[in-house]
Structures are given as C-alpha cells and as structure tokens.
C-alpha positions in Angstrom: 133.7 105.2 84.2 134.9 105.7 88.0 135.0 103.3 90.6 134.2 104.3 94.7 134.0 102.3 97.6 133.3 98.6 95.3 131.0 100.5 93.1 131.9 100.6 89.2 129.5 103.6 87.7 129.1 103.9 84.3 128.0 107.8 83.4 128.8 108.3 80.1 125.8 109.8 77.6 124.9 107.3 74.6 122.7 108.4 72.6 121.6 106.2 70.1 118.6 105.1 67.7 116.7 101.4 68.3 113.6 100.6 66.2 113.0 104.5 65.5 113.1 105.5 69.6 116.4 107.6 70.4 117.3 107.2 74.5 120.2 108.1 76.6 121.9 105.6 78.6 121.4 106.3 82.3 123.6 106.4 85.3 124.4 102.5 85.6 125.7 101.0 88.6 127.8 97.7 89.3 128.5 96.1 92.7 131.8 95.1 92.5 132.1 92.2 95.4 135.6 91.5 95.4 138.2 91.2 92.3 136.6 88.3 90.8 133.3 89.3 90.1 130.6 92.3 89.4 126.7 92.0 90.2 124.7 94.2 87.7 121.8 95.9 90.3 119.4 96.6 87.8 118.7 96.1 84.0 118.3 98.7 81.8 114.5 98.5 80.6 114.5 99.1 77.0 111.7 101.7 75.7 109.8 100.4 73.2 107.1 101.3 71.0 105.1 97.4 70.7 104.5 96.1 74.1 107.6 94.0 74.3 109.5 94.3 77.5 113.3 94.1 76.9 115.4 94.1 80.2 119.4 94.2 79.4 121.4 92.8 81.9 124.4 92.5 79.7 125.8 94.5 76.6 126.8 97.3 75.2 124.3 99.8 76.7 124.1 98.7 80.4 127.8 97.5 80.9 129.3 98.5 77.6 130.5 95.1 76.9 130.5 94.5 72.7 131.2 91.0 73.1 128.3 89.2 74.9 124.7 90.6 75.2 122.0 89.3 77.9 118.3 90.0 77.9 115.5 89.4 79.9 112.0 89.5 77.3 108.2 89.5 77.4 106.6 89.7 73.6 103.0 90.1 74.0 100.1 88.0 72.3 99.9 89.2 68.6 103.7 90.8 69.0 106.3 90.8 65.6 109.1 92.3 64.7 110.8 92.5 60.9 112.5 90.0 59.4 116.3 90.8 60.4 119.8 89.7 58.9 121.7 89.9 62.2 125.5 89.8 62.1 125.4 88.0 65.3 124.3 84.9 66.7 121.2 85.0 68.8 120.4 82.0 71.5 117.0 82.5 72.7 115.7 80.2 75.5 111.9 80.1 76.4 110.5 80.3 79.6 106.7 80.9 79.2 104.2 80.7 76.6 105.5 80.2 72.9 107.4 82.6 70.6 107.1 81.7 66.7 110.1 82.4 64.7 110.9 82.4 60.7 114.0 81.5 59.9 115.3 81.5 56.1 112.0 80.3 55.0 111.2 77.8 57.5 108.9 78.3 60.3 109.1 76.9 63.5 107.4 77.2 67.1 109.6 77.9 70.5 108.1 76.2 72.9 108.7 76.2 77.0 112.2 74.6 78.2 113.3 74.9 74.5 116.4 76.8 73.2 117.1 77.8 69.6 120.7 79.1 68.0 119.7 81.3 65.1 123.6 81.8 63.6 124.4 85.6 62.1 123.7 86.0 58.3 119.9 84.4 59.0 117.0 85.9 57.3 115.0 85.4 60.6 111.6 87.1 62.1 110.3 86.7 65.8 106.7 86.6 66.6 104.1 86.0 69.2 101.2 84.8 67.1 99.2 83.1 70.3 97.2 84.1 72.6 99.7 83.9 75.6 102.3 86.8 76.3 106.1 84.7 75.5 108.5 85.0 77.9 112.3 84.4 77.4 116.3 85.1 77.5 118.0 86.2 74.4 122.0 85.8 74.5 123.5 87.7 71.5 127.6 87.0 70.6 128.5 90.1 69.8 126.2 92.2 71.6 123.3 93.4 70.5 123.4 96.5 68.7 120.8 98.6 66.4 124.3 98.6 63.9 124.2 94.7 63.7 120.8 94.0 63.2 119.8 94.8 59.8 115.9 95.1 60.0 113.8 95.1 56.9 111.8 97.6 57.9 109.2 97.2 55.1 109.5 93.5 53.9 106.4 91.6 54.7 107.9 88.1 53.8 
C-alpha cells in the first residue's frame, strides 16, 4: 500500500481461485477526503463464469478488509449456485426482481424491499428460478472469501 496526495493505492498481486476462475487483483484506488473517511472509486467487477454480475465495493480483494464484505449483484433468470456452508454470515437485501434461496431444507422467496440474515454454519443455496434477472446487496461478516465458503460443488440437494 502507499499513500500520495489523499490517494491510498492498493498494488499488491493476489492471486487467488473463486468458483474455478484464478484473477489478479488490480491496481485499486481510494480517495481519502480527509482523516475520517475513504470513498472507494470503483468496484472491483468479479469475473465469473454464469452471468451473475458481482461488484465488490468492500472486502478482502478491493480494500483488503477481512472483517466486513460489500457487494453489489445481478443473478440472471435461471441463475444457481451450490449449496454452501459459509463460515460467515450473509445479509442479502433485494432490490429488483426475486432471488430464491434454500436454506437448511426450507425454501423461501426474496422478494423486493426484503432483507434476509442467513447465519454461518447454514446449508444454504441461491437461485434465480424466475423469469426476471434479481438484483441485490450482499453484506458478508467476515468477508467474503473462496476459503470461507464451502461450496458443494457436486451435491444436487
């Protein structure tokens, strides 16, 4: 990390591997407006292989913060992921559409101005059954990380 003229840049490598995709972390930059305060410029757009936009504007790979992640999130229509045994909590707040999600055997349907707390040690899997692309915020305490996630990356149910 260096800091010049009220700019905090972030230029360490990362490599590291999320849902079979290995990226390095780019040059990140902060605008540090006083001592109080930093205003992250741009999120780091998460490459994925499923159509799901994923737009990190807090966490361990745009601000290398382990404590708190914050993502921005657009699953398209017919989207799913694994079921997962996170070892963190997951707040997910809906903005558009719907977003089905399974969570230790119970199914239930997100729908918009809805929040949902899905505590670590979950069996949980996130969907987009409909026919409308889901759009929503995902706070993760800690951060997100490929580590803490524990996918099933074969189990169907």
């Amino acid at each position: 990390m260096r800091k010049t003229d009220n700019l905090i840049i972030y230029d360490s490598i990362t490599t590291f591997n999320l849902l079979e995709i290995a990226y390095v972390k780019p040059l990140i930059r902060y605008k540090n407006i006083g001592k109080s305060y930093v205003i992250q410029q741009a999120p780091f757009v998460v490459p994925t292989t499923d159509g799901k936009l994923i737009e990190e504007h807090v966490g361990r790979v745009i601000s290398n913060e382990p404590g708190l992640s914050i993502a921005h999130m657009v699953a398209p229509s017919g989207w799913s992921e694994p079921f997962q045994t996170p070892e963190f909590d997951e707040y997910t707040m809906l903005v558009r559409g719907r977003k089905q999600i399974e969570i230790d055997g119970e199914t239930i349907t997100l729908k918009v101005g809805e929040s949902l707390l899905v505590s670590k040690g979950a069996r949980v899997r996130y969907s987009n059954p409909f026919e409308e692309e889901a759009e929503y915020w995902s706070v993760c305490v800690p951060a997100f990380s490929p580590d803490l996630v524990n996918r099933e990356e074969n189990a169907e149910s």
